[in-house]
C-alpha positions as CSV (number, residue, x, y, z in Angstrom):
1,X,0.0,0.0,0.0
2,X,1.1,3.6,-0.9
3,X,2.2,6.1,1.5
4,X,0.1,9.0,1.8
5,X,3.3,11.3,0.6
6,X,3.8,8.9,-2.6
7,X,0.4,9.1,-3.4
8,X,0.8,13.4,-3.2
9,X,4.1,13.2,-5.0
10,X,3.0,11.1,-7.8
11,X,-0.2,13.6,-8.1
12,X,2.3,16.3,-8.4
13,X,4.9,14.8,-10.2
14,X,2.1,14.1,-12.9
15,X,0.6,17.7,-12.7
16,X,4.2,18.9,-13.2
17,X,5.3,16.4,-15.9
18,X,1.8,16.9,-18.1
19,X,2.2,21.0,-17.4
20,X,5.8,21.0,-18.6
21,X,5.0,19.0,-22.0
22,X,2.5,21.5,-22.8
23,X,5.1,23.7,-22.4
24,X,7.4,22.3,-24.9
25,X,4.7,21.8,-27.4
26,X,3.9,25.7,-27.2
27,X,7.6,26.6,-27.1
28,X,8.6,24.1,-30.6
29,X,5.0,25.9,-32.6
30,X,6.3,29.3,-31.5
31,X,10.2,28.2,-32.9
32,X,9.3,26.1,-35.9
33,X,6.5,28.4,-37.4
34,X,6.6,28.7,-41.2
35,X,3.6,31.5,-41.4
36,X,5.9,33.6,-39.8
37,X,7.9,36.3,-42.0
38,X,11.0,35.5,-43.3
39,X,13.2,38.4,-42.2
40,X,16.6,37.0,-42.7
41,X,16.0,35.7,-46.1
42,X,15.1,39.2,-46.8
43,X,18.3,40.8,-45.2
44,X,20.5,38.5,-46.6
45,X,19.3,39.4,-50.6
46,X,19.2,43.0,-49.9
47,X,22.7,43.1,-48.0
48,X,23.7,40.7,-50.9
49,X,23.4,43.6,-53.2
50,X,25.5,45.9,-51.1
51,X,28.3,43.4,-50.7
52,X,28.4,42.5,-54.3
53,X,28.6,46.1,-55.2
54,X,31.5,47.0,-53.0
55,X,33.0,43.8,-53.8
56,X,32.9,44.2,-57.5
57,X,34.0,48.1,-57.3
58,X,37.1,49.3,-59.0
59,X,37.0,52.6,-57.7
60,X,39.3,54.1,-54.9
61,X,38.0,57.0,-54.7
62,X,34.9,59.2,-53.4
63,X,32.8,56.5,-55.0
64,X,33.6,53.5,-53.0
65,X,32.6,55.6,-49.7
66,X,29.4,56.4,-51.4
67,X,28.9,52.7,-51.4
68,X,30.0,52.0,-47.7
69,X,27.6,55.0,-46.4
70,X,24.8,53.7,-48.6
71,X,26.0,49.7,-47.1
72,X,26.0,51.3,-43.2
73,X,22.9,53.4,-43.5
74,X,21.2,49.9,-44.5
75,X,22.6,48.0,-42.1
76,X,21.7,50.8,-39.8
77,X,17.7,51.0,-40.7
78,X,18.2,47.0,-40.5
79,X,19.1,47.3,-36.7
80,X,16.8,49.8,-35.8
81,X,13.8,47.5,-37.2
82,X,15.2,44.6,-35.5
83,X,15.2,46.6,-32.2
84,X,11.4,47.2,-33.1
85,X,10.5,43.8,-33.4
């Protein structure tokens, strides 16, 4: 025959067990959830551009810090939007 403290840790041990799986079900549909926007695909073509640009540039002049301000002021926008998120 049981103990009455088995008996009142098995009840809890199930409460906590059956509360903690719900958990992780919640917690995996919030991670895995392919409605959601796809916001690194879209920083990664856009800063794709930028880096091909300045990659591809010949010029060691005023032009080639035209393309890194143009480069920072996106990856600056970028930041501030994540911070908004």
């Amino acid at each position: 025959m049981l103990s009455y403290l088995e008996v009142v840790l098995k009840k809890y041990l199930r409460s906590a067990l059956s509360v903690g799986l719900s958990l992780c079900v919640v917690a995996v549909q919030a991670i895995d959830n392919p409605d959601a926007p796809d916001y690194l695909g879209s920083f990664e073509s856009t800063a794709k551009v930028y880096e091909t640009d300045l990659a591809n540039s010949t010029s060691k002049s005023v032009d080639i810090l035209e393309q890194y301000n143009a480069y920072h002021s996106f990856l600056d926008g970028e930041l501030n939007r994540a911070y908004k998120l």
